[in-house]
Structure formats: C-alpha cells, structure tokens
N, C-alpha and C positions, 0 to 999 in steps of 0.2 A: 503394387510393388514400386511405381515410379514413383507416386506421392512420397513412399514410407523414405524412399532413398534421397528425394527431394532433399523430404526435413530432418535426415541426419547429414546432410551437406551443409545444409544452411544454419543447421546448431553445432555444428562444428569448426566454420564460419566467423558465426559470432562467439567462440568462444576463444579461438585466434584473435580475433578483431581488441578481443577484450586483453590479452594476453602482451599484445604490441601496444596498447592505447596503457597498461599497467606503469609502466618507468615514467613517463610525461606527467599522467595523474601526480604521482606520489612527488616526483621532484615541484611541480609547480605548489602541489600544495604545502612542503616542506617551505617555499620560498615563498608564501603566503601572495602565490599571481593566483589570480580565480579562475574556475575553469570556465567553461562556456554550460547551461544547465543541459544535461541530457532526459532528465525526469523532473518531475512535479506534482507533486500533491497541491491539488486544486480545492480548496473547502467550499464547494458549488452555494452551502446554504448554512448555516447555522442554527436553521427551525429543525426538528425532528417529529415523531410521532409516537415514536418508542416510549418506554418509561424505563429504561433498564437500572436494574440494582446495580449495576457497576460503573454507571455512567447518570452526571446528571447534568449534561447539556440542557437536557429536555425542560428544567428548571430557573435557565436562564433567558433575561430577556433577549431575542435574539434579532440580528441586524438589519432596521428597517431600511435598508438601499442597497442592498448588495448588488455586486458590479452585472452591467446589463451586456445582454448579447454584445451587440454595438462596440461595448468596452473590454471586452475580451477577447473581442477579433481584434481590435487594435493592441492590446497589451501584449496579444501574442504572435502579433505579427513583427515585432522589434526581431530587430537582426540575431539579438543576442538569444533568438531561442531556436537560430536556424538548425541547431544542432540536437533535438528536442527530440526523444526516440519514444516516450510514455509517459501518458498521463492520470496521473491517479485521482478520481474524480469519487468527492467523497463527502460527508457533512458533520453534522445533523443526518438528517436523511434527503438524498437526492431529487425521490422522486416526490417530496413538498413542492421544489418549483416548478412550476406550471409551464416554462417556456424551457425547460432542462433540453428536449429534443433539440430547441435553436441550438442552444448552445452546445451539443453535443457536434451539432453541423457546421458551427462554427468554428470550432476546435478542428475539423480536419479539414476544414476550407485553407485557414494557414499553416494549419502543419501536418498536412495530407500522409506521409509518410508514419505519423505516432501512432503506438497502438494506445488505445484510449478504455482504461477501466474504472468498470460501476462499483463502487460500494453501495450494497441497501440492504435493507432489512427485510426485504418483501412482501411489507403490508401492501402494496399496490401492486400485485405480479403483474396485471394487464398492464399497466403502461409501461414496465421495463421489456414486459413483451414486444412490444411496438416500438419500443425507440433501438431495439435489440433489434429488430426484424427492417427496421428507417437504415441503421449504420450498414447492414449487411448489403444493404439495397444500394448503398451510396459506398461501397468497397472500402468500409474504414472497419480496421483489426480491432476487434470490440473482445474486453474480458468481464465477465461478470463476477462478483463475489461477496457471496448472499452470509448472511449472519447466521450459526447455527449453535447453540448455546445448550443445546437439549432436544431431547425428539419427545414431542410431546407435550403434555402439559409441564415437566420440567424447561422447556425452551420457553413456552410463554410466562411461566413464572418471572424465568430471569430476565425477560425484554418489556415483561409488564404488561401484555395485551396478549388478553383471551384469541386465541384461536390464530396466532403468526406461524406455528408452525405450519398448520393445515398450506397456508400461500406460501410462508418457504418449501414446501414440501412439491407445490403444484409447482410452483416456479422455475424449479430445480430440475424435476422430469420436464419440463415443455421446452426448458434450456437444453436439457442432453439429448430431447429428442432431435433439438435444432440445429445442435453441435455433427451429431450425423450428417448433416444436410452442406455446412457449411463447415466443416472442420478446420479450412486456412484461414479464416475467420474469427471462428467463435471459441473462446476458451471459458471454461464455466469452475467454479471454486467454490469451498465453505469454506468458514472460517467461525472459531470458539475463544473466547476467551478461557486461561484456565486458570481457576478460582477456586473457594473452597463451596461455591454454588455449582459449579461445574463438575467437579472430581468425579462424582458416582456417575454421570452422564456419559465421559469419555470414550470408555466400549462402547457402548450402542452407537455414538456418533461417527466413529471409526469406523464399526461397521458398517453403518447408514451409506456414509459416505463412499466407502470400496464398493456396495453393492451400486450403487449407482456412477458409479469409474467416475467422482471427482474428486479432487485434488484439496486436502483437507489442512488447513494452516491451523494449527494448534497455537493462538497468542499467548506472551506475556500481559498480564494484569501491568497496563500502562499507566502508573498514575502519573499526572498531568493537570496542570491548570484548565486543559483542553476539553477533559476528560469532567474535569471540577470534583474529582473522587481523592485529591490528598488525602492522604491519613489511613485510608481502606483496604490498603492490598493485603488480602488473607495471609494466613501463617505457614511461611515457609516450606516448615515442614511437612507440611500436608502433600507440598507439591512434586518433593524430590524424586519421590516412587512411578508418579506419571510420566516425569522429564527423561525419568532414566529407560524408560518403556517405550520413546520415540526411538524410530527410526534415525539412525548416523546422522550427523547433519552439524554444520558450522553451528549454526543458533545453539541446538542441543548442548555442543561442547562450550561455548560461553553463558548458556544458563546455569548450567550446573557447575561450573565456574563461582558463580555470583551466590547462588542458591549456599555454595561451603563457603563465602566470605572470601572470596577472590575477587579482581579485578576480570572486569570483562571488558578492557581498553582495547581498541582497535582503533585504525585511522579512521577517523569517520568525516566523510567529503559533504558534510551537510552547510550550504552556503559557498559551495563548490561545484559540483557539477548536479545536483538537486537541492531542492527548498521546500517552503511549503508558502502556497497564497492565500489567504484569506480571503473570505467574501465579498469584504471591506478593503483591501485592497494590500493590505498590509501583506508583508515579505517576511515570514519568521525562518530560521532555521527546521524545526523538525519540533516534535509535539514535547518532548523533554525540554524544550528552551521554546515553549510556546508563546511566552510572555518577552520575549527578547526580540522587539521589534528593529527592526533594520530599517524599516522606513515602509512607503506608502507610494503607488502605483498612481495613483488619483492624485498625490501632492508631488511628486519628481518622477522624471523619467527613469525606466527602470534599468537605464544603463549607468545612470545619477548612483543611483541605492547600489547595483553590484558594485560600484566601484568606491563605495562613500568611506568615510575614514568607519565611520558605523559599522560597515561589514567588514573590516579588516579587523576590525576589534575582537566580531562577534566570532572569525574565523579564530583569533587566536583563544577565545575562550572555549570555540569548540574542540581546538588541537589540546586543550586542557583537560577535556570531561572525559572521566572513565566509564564511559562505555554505556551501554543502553540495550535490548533486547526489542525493540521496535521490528518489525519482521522489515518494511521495506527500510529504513535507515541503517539495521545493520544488513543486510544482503545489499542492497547496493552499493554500498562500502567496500561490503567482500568483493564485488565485481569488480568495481574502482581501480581497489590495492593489486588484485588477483592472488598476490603470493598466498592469502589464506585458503585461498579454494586449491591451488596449489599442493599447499603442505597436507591440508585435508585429504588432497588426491592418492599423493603418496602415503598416509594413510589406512585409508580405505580405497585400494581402486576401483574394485568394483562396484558399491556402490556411485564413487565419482563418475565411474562411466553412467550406468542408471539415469543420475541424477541428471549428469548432462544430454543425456538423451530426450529427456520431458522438458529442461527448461527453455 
C-alpha cells in the first residue's frame, strides 16, 4: 500500500511539474528562444535485422562509424542536456551493437537521473535480458518496448523472419516476470503498427497484450525518409473502424481528425525541448523532417547547432507543419503545451484520471 501511494504522489507531482513548466514552454517557444532538451531519441545504430514490409531501413547501406561509447559520454555530458529526463534509445535495431551495454552505462554515467528506453524487435531476447538485468543492477529506470505486429506467423510475416514472435513472446514473459521483481525500475510495452497488414491481427494483440498486463501502443503508419517507405501508407479507410475502437486518448482524437481530412496541428516542441540524434551524429528534428538536418555533433559543438541560425529556421518551419501522429512527438508535445491533456481532461475525467495514474 505504501508503494501504490508512493506512485500516485509522485505521478501527480509530475504532472503539477508539467502543468507550471506549460506557460514558459509555450511562451519561449512562441518567441522562438529554445528550450533546454528534456528527451531524446537516440538512433544507437542504423543496421537492422528485421525485413519488415513496412519498413525498409533494413535495405539501406548503413553507417559505417557510428558514434563510439567515448563520444557519447562526451556529447552528453554538455551542460545543455543537464535538463534531460528520457531517453529513447532506438535504430535499426539496438541490440546489432555489440558494445550497446557500454553505452547504455554510459548514458546514465552522465545523466544518472534519465529513464532510458529499449526499442527492439526481440530477435536477440538474451541480450536485452542482460543489459535489462546490467541497468537494474546499476539503479538506472530502464523501459523496454518490443515490436508486436501479429501473434504468430502473422508477426513474422510482417517483420520478415521466421519464428520473432516465439523471442518476442519469450522476451515479453521473462520481462513481466522481472517487472514483479523490480517494478520502480522496469516498465515493459508492445507496440504495432496499424496497417492494412495489421488490421485482422489487432484483437488478438490487444488481447495478447491485456493478458499479459502490458501497455500496448497502437502506431500511426509513419512514412518517413527514415522509414524509407514514402508512397506506402495503406488506405485510409480501412483504418477508421480500428482508430475509433481505441480507447479515449489525445492521439485518437487527432488521428481521426486527419483520417476525415482535418488538420491535426498542435504545438509541436520538436528542436525545442526534444530532437532526434543520429548515429552519425547529426541533429534532426523528429522522423517527419528527417532529412532536415541542423547540423552535426562530430563538426560543431552542440551548443554551436542549438543555437545556429539553422535551428532557428528549422524551428520556424516546425511552428509551420500541421501536425504529425508520431506517438512520442506528438505526446510530448501534449506534455509541453499541457493545455491539451487539459481540455482532454475536462473532457473525459475519468479516463484522464486513469490515464494519469499509469503514466
């Protein structure tokens, strides 16, 4: 009972914190001052192992020097990420690099305080085992969130390799058993793209996923240079019936916005108080302006790049763009602004309470 009371004190907390941090955000970013980054998408590697049909990273040459331990304890020990609450650690696929553990050590060496999250596919569940069971060892808030696209041979269809469910499957249970163990710790997730490859899957993964109590993100078909799938995102209407079947939620109410030819504009703080790094070293906004480089880690300091005329530009191009359905770009956004989760609240309260009770 003291845990449970704990972590509604301390999600209630931050949800204050975020609610007083709302007027500064919005005004600085109105007046194009940059914030200081509180998140990060880190692209740890740009090699993969997957084949997915919705994704063809896996098809491109990918970057022979990506940045070493050594340079990402320096990169992220700049003043300017003293402020740094998460970081979203992601690829290709993560667990390609061989020395991921360093750097996973190295990330909370200087910013001991960030919760730090796995994206993988779970073709390697033993080693995200062990660098899962290294972080908890070493008191660093580790999230994990494994790709689930289908149970079954519909998963391995869409990811391209025989038998990834079976390790997503193992992965998943050895995670929630772990999660018992260390619950201030470990947070565990699936996540789907929804597609017209995904549609008929949906139930069962919903199910899959409630029977085993984790937390199941439903994506937007992201096409992206990032992605290298322009031209591909399935037809609309296939999608409206599944969108409108989720559970309340901000994202819900700006897909099916977009889905009937609406704008799904929001403030979005991308190059503001989150970005995304590349491997290489480069500084982009977010994976819809993945080609919009800002500049380079390796060629300027990266107080050089936030402050360059380059990101004031890229900033006003972003106070430009209508809107995006990126699960982290727009939810940290919403956090940002606050007024949306706000007006959501009044809304729906009850679910807002719900909601803010898990996140």
């Amino acid at each position: 009972m003291r845990k449970i009371k704990k972590g509604i004190t301390e999600k209630i907390r931050t949800q204050a914190i975020n609610f007083v941090r709302a007027p500064k955000n919005l005004v600085f970013r109105a007046a194009g001052i940059p914030l200081k980054p509180r998140r990060i998408v880190f692209m740890v590697t740009d090699r993969c192992n997957s084949r997915c049909t919705h994704c063809s990273i896996w098809q491109q040459k990918p970057t022979e020097n990506p940045l070493t331990p050594n340079e990402i304890e320096k990169i992220f020990s700049n003043e300017l990420f003293s402020q740094v609450e998460y970081i979203l650690c992601t690829g290709g696929e993560i667990t390609v690099r061989n020395d991921l553990e360093e750097v996973i050590l190295r990330l909370h060496k200087v910013l001991p305080k960030a919760t730090i999250q796995l994206s993988t596919n779970a073709l390697l569940p033993d080693k995200v085992l062990k660098i899962v069971n290294r972080a908890i060892e070493n008191n660093i808030n580790i999230e994990v969130g494994i790709s689930l696209d289908g149970i079954g041979e519909v998963h391995d269809m869409v990811r391209g390799v025989k038998g990834n469910f079976e390790k997503a499957d193992y992965l998943l249970r050895e995670l929630v058993k772990l999660r018992e163990k260390h619950k201030e710790k470990l947070s565990v997730g699936a996540g789907l793209v929804i597609s017209d490859l995904t549609l008929s899957a949906i139930p069962d993964v919903r199910a899959y996923a409630k029977e085993l109590g984790v937390d199941l993100v439903e994506a937007w078909y992201n096409e992206s240079s990032f992605y290298h799938n322009i031209g591909k995102n399935p037809l609309r209407e296939k999608i409206i019936e599944t969108v409108k079947s989720q559970p309340a939620s901000l994202i819900k109410e700006s897909w099916l916005k977009m889905l009937n030819g609406k704008t799904a504009k929001f403030p979005c703080f991308a190059m503001n108080n989150f970005f995304v790094l590349k491997c290489n070293g480069d500084i982009v906004p977010c994976l819809s302006l993945w080609d919009e480089r800002v500049g380079n880690v390796r060629e300027s300091s990266l107080v050089t790049v936030w402050r360059s005329r380059k990101a004031k530009d890229t900033r006003q191009l972003i106070r430009n763009c209508q809107g995006c359905l990126n699960s982290w770009a727009a939810g940290w956004s919403f956090e940002s602004a606050f007024y949306p989760y706000l007006i959501f609240g009044i809304k729906h309260p009850v679910i807002a309470i719900k909601k803010a009770m898990r996140s």
